[in-house]
N, C-alpha and C positions, 0 to 999 in steps of 0.2 A: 778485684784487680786482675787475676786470670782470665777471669769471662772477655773483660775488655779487651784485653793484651792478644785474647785466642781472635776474637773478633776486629782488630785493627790486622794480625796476620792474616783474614780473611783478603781485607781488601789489597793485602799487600800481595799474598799468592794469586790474587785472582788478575791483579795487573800483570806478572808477570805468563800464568799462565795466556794472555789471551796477548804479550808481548812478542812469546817464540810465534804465534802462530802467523802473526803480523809480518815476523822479520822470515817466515821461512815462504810465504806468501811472496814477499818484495824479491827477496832472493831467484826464485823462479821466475819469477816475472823479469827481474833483469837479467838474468841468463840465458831463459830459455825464450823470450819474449810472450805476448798474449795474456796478458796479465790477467783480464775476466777469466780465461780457463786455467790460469793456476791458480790467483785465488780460490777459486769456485772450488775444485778439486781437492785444493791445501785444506781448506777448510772442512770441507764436506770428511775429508779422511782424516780431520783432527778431533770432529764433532763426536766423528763414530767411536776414534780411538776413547775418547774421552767417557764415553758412555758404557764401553768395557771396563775400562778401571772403575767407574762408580758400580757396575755388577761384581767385580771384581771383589769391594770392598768389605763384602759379606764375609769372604773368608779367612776375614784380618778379625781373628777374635779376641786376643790377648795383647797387653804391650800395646794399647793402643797409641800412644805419646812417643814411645819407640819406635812404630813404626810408623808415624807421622813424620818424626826429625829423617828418618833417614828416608823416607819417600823425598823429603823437601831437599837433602841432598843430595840425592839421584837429579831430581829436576835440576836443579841448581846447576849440578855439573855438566848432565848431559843439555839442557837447554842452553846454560852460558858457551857453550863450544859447538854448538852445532851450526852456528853459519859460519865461524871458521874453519870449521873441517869440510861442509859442504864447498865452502870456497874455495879451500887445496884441493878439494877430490875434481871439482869443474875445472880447474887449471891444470891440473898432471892427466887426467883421463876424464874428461865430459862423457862417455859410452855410460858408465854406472850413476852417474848425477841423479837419474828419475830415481833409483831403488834406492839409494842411500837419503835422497830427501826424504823418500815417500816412510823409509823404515824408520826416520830420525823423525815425524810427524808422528807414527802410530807411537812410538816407544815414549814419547814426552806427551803426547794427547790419553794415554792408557795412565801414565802416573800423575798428570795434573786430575783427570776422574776421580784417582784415591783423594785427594789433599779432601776437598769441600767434605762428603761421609765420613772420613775421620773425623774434622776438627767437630762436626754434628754431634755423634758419637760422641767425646769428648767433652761436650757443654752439655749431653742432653740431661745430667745429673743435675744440673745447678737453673734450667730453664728449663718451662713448659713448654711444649710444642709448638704452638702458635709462635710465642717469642723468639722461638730456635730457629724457626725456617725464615721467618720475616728478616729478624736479624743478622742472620747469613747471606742470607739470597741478597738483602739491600746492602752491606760493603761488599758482595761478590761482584755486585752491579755496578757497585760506585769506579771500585779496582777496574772495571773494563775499559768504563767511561775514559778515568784519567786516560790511559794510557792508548786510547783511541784518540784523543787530545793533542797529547805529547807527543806521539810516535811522528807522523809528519811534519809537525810544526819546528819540534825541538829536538827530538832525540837524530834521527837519519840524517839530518841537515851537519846536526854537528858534532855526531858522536862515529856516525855511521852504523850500517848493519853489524857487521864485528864487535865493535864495541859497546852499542844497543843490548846485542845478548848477554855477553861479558855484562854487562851491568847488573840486569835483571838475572841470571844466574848468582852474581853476589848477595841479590836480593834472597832469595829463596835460601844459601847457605846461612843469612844474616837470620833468618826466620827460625832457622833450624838451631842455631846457637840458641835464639830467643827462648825457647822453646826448653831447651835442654837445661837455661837457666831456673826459666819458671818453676817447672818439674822437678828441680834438684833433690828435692829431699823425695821421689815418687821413682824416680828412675835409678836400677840396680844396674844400671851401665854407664852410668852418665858419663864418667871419666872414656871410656870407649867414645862414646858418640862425640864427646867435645874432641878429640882426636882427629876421628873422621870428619869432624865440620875444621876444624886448624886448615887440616891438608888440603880440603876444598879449597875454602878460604883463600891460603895463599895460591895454589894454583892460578886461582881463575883471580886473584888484584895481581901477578906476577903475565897474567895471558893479557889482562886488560892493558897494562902498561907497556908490553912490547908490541899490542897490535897494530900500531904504524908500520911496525917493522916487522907482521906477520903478512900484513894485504901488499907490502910491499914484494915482500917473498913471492906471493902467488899471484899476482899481477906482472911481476917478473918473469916469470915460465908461461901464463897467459899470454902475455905482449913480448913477441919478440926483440923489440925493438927496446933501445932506452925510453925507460917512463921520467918526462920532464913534467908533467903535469897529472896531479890526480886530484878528484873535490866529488863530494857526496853533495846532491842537491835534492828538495824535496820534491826534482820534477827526475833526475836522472843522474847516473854516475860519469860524469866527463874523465876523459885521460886522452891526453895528448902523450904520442910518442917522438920519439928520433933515431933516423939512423942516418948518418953522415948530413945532407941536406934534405932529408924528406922526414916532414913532419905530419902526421896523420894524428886524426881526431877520431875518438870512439865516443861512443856514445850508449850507455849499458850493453858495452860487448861487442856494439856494430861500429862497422868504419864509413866513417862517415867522407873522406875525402882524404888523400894522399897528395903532399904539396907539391910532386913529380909531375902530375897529371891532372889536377884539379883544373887547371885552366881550362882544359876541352868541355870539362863538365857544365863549368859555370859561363863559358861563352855562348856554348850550345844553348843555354838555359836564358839566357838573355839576349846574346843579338840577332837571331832571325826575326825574334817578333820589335823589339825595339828598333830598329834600323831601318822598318818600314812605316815608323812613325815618326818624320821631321820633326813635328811640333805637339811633340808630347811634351807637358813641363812638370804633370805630378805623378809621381809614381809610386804603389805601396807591392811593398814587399811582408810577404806573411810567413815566415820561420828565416832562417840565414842569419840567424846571429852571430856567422863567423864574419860576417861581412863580408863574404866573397863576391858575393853576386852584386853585394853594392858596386864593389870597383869597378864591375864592369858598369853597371849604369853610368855612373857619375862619367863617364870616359863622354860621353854626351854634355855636351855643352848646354844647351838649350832644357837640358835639364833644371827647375827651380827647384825643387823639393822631393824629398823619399822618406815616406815614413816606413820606417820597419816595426812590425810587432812582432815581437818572439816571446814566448813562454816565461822564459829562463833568465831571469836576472844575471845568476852566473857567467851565461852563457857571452853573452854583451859585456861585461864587465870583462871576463877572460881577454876576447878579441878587442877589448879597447886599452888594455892595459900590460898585456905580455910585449917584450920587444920583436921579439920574432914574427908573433902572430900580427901585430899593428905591420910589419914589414908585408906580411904576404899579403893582407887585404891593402895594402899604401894606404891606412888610417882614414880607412872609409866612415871606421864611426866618429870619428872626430870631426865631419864635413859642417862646414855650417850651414849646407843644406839639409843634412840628415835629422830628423827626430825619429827617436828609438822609446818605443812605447812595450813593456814589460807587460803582456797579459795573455789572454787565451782568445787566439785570431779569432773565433766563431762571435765569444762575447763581444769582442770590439768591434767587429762589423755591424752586431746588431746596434750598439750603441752608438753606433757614428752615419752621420750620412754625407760624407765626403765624396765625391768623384775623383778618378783618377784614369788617366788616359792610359797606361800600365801598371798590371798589376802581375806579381812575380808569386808563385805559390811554391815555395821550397820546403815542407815539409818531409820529415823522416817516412820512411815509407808506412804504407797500413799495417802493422805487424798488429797490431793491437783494438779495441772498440775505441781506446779515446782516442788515438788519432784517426782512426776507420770514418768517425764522423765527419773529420774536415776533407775528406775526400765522397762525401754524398752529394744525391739531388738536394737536399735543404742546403746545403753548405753553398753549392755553387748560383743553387737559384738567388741565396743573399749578396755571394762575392757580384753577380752581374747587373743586380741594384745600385752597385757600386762604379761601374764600367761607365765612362762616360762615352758619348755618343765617337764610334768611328776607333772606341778604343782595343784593347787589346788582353787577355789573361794568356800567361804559359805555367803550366804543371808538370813540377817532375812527376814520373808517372814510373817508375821501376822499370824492371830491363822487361822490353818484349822478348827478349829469347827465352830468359830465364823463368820468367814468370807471365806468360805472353796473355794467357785472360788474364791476369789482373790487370793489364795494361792496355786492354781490350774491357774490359768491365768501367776505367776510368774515362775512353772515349764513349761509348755511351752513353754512362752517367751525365755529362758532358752534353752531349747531343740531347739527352732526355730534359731539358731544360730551355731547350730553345736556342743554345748557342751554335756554331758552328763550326764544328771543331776540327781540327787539320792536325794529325800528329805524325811524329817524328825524330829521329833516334841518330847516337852518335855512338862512337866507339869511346870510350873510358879505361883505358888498361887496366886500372885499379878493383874498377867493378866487370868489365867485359859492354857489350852493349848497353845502350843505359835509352831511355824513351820518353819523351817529352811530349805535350801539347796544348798546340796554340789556340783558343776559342774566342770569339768574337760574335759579332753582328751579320760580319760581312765576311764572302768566299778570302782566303787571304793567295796570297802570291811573293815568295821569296825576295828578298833584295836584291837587287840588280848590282848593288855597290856594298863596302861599310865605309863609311867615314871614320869610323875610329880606328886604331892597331888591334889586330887579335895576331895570336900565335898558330891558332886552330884554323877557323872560318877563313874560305876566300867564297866572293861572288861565285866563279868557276867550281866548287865542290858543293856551295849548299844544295841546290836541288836535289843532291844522290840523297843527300841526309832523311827526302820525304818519300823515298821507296824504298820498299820492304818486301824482302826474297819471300823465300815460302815459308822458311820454317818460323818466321812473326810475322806471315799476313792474318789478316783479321780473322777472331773468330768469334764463335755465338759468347755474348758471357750479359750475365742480369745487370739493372741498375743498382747502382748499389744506394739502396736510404736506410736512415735510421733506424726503422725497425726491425732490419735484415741484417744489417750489414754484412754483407755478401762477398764484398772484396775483401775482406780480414779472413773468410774461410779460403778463397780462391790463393790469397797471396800465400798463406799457411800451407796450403797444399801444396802448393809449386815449388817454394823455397825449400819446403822440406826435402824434396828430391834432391837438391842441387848441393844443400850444406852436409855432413855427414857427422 
């Protein structure tokens, strides 16, 4: 009954151990962006932590069951609270975030190392050695599996990181009860230890229950602005704010658009290159699930069709269904021209072979390798399979000032594919310069007119939009493809100067 009981808390500690490392992983990754280099990092300095506490375990010689319960609620506590604390400490002071995560990895990667050599320890009386390791090691394994399952599918989407840990932290207290139970008649402290698991206990079901209205707290002092909108999603965390009429959208941290000033962004983004195309009728857009940029298409008549793909189910449901937000796009996704297709742009182009006489590239900039890909030579040499004859592509491309090779790396990229690409840049109060480009077939040549209303654009101003002073004229910078990805170092480098 014991052996079992020790061996089921096998796969229950080993879920949760490899759960903190998950959510302190994600954590980084949405804070601080470049998610490969904080996993990689999270990881690498939990692995080690972890391998110190199994050295470590040599010199736990007595009380072994004792000091298993209260290892498991040490974990328990300190792993169920540590993306909340990390999440107050990045909202009051981001300066200390790296040390406090990196010291909240080693200190819970050192005491998940004791758990597995104790509960060993513990069985190897009642098992032979074979049976011990086999039988350990396989629900150590299982425990990881689950919860490498769960973690994206089920738990982030709709528990969130906060509540994620909170969970699994009650797990490892519940373990430690367990534990305390089994051993009853073994343990001279037991009345102690069930004490210290009570107090756990309620803590962390007392943290679990108000963390709406903990991430609310510190999303508060994060966002200045009133938060009208928050949702955890298994691709990103969205929060929409407000302050008087200016509604802005983030996007794990970053802003993504300000409703003051958006229009420069998204006209810039759309009507040079559209405007010189009378008789374009299809048009795909690849990220813009706010539907901004639709509006502006659709303002074109002679428009038939726009398919949008975007990632992010969320994303499109939000902007098709808040009243505010259907206000600023005028219910673009509602058009019965529009189909809105939910999946990952790169896969859908491979799997379609549509033409389209404009195509709009609005992704979030390369802060990261997954999006880094949809701004490569693979990515664009497939997006131009896709270009119908005479037709047109524009990319956001981040600001040349701020980040001038990366924006200088995305017109190469560009050109290193055969298209010809013409880039060009506008003022964004929100963001400060911001740089776009248009790639084709053919030399292009600005509008002479728009037929539609903008608030931004006139005939008489675009051309200034396609010359560039000194401090963003062109410089050397590599192509960027996938086995480099070169513009996620370039962009990383540059922005880091600029944010503090």
């Amino acid at each position: 009954m014991i052996n079992h009981a020790l061996l089921f808390s096998v796969f229950i500690v080993a879920s949760c151990g490899l759960a903190y490392e998950l959510i302190a992983g994600a954590l980084a990754s949405y804070l601080l962006g470049d998610s490969i280099t904080q996993f990689s990092t999270v990881i690498g300095t939990y692995l080690f932590a972890m391998g110190i506490g199994s050295w470590l375990s040599r010199y736990i010689e007595k009380h072994l069951v004792a000091r298993f319960i209260q290892v498991e609620l040490l974990v328990g506590v300190l792993g169920g609270f540590s993306a909340a604390a990390l999440f107050f400490i990045f909202a009051w002071s981001p300066a200390p975030f790296k040390l406090a995560l990196y010291l909240a990895v080693v200190a819970i990667g050192v005491l998940v190392g004791l758990e597995i050599p104790l509960i060993m320890r513990i069985l190897k009386h009642d098992l032979v050695f074979k049976d011990l390791v086999s039988q350990v090691l396989t629900f150590d394994y299982l425990g990881a599996l689950a919860v490498s399952i769960l973690f994206p599918v089920l738990l982030v989407p709709h528990l969130g990181l906060m509540r994620s840990g909170l969970l699994f932290g009650l797990l490892n207290v519940a373990v430690a009860l367990w534990a305390c139970w089994l051993f009853r008649q073994q343990l001279q402290n037991a009345g102690w230890l069930r004490v210290q698991g009570g107090v756990s206990l309620l803590a962390l079901l007392a943290a679990f229950a108000a963390a709406g209205e903990l991430t609310s707290l510190a999303e508060a002092h994060l966002y200045t602005d009133e938060i009208v909108h928050a949702e955890n999603t298994p691709y990103q965390r969205i929060v929409v704010t407000r302050w008087k009429d200016d509604l802005r959208l983030h996007l794990n941290n970053n802003l993504q658009f300000s409703s003051r000033d958006e229009y420069r962004y998204h006209e810039a983004l759309v009507h040079p290159g559209l405007a010189t195309l009378p008789a374009a009728g299809r048009v795909l857009v690849l990220g813009g699930g706010d539907g901004l940029a639709l509006r502006e298409i659709l303002k074109y008549p002679q428009i038939e069709s726009v398919t949008l793909v975007d990632l992010d189910p969320a994303m499109t449901r939000l902007f098709a269904s808040a009243p505010p937000l259907r206000k600023l796009n005028q219910d673009a996704l509602h058009s019965q021209k529009v189909r809105v297709v939910n999946a990952d742009g790169l896969q859908w182009l491979e799997e379609n072979d549509d033409l389209f006489d404009f195509v709009v590239v609005d992704f979030p900039d390369p802060s990261n390798f997954a999006i880094g890909k949809l701004y490569s030579a693979a990515f664009y040499r497939l997006l131009e399979k896709h270009l119908a004859g005479g037709g047109l592509m524009v990319v956001q491309a981040t600001s040349p000032l701020y980040a001038r090779q990366s924006f200088w790396c995305i017109v190469t990229t560009l050109e290193s594919v055969g298209l010809v690409a013409t880039p060009y840049h506008a003022l964004v109060p929100s963001f400060g310069e911001w740089g776009f480009v248009l790639a084709g077939r053919r030399d292009y040549r600005p509008p002479q007119s728009y037929a539609v209303d903008t608030r931004f654009l006139s005939p008489e101003t675009t051309p200034a939009l396609f010359l560039f002073p000194k401090d963003m004229a062109r410089v050397e910078a590599e192509v960027n493809r996938l086995n480099n990805q070169v513009l996620v170092r370039y962009f990383e480098h540059e922005w880091r100067q600029v944010i503090r």
